[in-house]
C-alpha positions as CSV (number, residue, x, y, z in Angstrom):
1,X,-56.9,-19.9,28.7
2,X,-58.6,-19.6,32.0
3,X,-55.2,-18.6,33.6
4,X,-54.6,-15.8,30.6
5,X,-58.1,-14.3,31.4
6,X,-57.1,-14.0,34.6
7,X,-53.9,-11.8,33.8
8,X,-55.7,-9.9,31.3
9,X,-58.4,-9.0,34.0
10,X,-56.4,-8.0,36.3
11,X,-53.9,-6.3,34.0
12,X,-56.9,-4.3,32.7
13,X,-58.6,-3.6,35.8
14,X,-55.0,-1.8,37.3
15,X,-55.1,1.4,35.5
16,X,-59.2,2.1,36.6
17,X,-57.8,1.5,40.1
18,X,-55.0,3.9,40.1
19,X,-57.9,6.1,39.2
20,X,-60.2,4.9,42.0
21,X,-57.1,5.3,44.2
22,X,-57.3,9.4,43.9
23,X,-61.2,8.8,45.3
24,X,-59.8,6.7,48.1
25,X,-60.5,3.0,46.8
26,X,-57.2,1.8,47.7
27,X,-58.5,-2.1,48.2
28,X,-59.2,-2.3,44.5
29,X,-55.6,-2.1,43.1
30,X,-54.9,-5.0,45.7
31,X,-57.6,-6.7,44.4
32,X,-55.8,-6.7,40.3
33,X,-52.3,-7.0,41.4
34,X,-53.5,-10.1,43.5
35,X,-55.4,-11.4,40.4
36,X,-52.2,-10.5,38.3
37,X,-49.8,-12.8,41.3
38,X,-52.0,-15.2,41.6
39,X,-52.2,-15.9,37.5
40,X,-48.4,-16.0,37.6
41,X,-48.4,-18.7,40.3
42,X,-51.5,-20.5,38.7
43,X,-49.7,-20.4,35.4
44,X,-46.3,-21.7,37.0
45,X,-47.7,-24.7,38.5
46,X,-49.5,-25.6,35.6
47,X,-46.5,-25.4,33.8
48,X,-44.3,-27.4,36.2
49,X,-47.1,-29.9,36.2
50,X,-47.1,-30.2,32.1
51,X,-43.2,-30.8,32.3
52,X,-43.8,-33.6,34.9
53,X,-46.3,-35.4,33.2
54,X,-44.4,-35.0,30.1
55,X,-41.1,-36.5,31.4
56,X,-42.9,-39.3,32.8
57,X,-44.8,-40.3,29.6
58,X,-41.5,-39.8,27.6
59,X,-39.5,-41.9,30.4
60,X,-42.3,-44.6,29.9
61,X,-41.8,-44.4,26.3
62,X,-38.0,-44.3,26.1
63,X,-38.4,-47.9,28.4
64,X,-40.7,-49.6,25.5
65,X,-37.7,-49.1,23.2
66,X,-35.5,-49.7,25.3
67,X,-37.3,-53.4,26.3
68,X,-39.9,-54.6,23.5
69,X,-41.8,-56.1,27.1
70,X,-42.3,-53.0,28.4
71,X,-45.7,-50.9,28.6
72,X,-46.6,-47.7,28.4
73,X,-49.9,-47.7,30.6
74,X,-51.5,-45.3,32.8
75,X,-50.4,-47.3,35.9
76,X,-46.6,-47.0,34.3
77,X,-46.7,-43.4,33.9
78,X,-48.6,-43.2,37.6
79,X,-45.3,-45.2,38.7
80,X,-43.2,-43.7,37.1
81,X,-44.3,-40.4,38.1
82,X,-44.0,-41.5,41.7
83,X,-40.3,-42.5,41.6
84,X,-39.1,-38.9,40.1
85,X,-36.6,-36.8,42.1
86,X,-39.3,-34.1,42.4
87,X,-36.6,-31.6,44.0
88,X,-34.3,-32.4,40.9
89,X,-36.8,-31.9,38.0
90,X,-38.0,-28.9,39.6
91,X,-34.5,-27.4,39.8
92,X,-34.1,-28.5,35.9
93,X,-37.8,-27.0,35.2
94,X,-36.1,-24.0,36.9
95,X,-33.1,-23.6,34.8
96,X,-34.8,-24.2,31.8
97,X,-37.0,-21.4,32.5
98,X,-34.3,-19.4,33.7
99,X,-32.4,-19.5,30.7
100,X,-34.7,-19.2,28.2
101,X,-35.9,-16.3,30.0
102,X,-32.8,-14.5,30.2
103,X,-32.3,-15.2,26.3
104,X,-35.3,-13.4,25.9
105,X,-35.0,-10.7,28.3
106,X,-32.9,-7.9,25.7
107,X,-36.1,-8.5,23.6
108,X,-38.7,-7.8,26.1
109,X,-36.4,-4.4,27.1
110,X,-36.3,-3.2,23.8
111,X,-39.9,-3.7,23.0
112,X,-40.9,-2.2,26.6
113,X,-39.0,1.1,24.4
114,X,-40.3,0.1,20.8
115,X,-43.8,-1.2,21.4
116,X,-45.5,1.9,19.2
117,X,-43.7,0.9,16.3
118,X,-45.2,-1.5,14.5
119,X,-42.4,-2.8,12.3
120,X,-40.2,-3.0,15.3
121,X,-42.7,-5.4,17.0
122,X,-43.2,-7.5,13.8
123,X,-39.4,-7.9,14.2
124,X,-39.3,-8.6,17.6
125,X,-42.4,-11.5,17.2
126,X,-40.2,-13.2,14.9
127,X,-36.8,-12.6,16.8
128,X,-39.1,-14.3,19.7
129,X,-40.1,-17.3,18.0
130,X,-36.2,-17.8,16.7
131,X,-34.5,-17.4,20.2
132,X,-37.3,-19.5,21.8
133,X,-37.4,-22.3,19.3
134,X,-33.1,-21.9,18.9
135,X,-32.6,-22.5,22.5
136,X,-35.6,-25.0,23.0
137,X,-33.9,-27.2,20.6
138,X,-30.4,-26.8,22.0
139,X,-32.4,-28.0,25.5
140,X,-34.3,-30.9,24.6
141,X,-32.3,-33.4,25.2
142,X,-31.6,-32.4,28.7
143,X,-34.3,-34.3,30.2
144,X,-33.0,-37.8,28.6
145,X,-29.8,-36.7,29.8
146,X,-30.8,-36.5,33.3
147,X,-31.9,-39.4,33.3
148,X,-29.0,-41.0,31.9
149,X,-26.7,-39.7,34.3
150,X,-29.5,-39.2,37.4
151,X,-26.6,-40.7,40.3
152,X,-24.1,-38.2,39.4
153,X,-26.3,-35.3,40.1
154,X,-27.0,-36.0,43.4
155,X,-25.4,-32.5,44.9
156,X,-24.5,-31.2,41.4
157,X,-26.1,-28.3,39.2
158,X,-28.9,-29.5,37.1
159,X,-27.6,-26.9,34.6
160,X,-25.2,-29.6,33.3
161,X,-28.2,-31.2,32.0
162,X,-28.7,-28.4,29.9
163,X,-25.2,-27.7,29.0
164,X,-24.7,-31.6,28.1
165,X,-27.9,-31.1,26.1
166,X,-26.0,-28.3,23.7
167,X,-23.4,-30.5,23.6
168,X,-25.6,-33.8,21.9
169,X,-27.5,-31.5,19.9
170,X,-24.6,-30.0,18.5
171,X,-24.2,-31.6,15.2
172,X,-28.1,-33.0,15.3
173,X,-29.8,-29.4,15.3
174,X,-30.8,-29.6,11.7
175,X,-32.0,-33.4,12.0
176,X,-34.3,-32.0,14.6
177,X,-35.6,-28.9,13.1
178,X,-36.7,-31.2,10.7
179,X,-38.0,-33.6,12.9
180,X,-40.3,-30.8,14.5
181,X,-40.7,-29.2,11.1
182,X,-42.1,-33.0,10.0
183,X,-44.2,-33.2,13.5
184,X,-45.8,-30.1,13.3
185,X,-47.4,-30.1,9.6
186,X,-50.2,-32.6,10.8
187,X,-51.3,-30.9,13.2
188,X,-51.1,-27.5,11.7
189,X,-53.4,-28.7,8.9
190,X,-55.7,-30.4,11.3
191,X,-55.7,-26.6,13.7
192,X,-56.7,-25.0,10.4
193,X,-59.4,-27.8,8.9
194,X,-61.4,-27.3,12.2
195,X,-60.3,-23.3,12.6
196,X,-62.3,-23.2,9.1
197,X,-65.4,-25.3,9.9
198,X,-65.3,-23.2,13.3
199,X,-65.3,-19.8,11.2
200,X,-68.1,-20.9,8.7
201,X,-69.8,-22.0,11.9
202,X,-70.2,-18.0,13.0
203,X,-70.4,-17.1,9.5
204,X,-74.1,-19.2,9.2
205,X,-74.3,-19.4,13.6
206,X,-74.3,-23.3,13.5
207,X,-74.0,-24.0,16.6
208,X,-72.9,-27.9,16.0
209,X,-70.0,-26.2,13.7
210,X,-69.4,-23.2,16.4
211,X,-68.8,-25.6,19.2
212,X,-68.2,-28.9,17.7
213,X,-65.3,-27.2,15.6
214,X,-62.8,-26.6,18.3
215,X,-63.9,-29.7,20.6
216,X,-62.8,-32.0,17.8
217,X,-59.7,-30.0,16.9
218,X,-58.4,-30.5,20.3
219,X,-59.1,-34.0,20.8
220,X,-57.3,-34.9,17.5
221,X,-54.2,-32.8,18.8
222,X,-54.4,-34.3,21.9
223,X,-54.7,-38.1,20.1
224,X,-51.9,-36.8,18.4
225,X,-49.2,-35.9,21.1
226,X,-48.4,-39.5,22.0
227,X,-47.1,-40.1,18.7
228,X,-45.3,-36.7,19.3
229,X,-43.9,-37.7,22.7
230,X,-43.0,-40.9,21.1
231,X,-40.8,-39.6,18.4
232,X,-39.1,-37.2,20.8
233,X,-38.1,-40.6,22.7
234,X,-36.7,-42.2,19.7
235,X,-34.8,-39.1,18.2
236,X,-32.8,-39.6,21.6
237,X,-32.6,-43.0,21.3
238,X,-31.8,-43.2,17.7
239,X,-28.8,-40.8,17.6
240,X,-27.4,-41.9,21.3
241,X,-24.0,-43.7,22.0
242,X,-21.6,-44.1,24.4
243,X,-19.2,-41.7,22.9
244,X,-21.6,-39.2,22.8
245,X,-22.7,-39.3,26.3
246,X,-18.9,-39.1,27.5
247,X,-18.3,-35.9,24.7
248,X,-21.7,-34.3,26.3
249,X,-20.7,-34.8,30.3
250,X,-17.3,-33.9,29.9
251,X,-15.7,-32.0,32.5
252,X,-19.3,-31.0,33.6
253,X,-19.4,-32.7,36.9
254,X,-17.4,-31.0,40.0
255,X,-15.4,-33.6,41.1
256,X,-16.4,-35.6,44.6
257,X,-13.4,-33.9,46.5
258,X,-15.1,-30.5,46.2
259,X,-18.5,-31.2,47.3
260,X,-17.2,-32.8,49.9
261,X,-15.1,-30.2,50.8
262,X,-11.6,-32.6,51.2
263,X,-9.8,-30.8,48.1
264,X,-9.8,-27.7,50.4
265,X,-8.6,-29.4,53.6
266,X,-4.4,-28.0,54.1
């Protein structure tokens, strides 16, 4: 939230220093397009940091099924998130972005053309929402698969996560549009309880209900995601098999002979 404020300001302060700029205030629209980078690159790392943390918890989880022994504990996660291939999960972050990015990018052009007509942007919301949660599902399984097969990408394209990833979900997409259809009604009812108690708060200013509202809505959500990160871990677990993994990685490897560069040698 602190990040978006940040775009917004400096988003909002550009056009009054274009103005200022005919007065001779150059330094100002340096000043907003500086607060506009910098919430970019502030919202990046925060991002990249959420992935981390999230594969590691997942990892940590995927183990406990894996081995009823295992723990998932904060020194786990810490150890876990120690022994990641930084330069490899920030190439997969990369992709992911990447790609979901350029899925979205015809939409963003033709809303940059259509944004003062309101149906058209209705349209375009929900064409959003469908391309992001289409291809989010189609991707989530890349991170298990990494992992899976982590050796073999050692000089390979971490895009073969992603592409093995449409490959496992293939026939599963339903199962897991479900799944996050069955995840997200919880919470969704436990967002609006304490959006209501929030609302009524304003409506007679109780301060208790104006603050106390969204406090305790967030730290039921956040009580809530382990269970969420958990299922993830099991959905992968639950519908993976040998046969599948081969079907997924298929011809997606370049073989050791061409990385190596001896295929080319005459």
């Amino acid at each position: 939230m602190l990040d978006y404020e940040l775009f917004a300001v400096g988003v909002s302060s550009i056009s009054t220093s274009v103005t200022l700029l005919l007065y001779g205030q150059s330094y100002l629209i340096f000043i907003s397009l500086l607060e506009i980078i910098g919430s970019i690159i502030l919202f990046f790392i925060i991002a990249l940091l959420c992935f981390f943390v999230r594969i590691t918890i997942q990892y940590a989880i995927q183990d406990t099924l894996k081995n009823e022994l295992a723990k998932v504990s904060f020194s786990s996660v810490f150890k876990k998130f120690k022994q990641l291939n930084k330069n490899q999960v920030l190439r997969l972050f990369c992709y992911l972005a990447l790609f979901i990015f350029l899925w979205l990018l015809p939409l963003l052009v033709i809303h940059i053309f259509t944004s003062k007509i309101e149906i058209v942007t209705y349209i375009l919301q929900f064409l959003f929402f469908v391309v992001v949660l289409w291809k989010g599902i189609d991707y989530s399984q890349a991170i298990f698969l990494y992992r899976e097969n982590q050796p073999q990408f050692l000089g390979q394209s971490q895009r073969y996560a992603l592409k093995a990833s449409k490959r496992f979900i293939k026939n599963l997409r339903f199962k897991y549009l479900l799944l996050l259809i069955g995840l997200s009604i919880p919470l969704a009812i436990w967002i609006a309880i304490w959006s209501v108690v929030t609302y009524f708060g304003f409506y007679i200013w109780e301060p208790i209900m104006i603050y106390g509202g969204p406090i305790v809505g967030i730290i039921g959500g956040c009580l809530y995601l382990p269970f969420v990160q958990f299922t993830l871990a099991y959905f992968y677990e639950k519908n993976n098999s040998s046969d599948l993994l081969e079907k997924s990685f298929r011809d997606c490897f370049k073989p050791v002979e061409k990385l190596t560069g001896e295929a080319y040698k005459k």
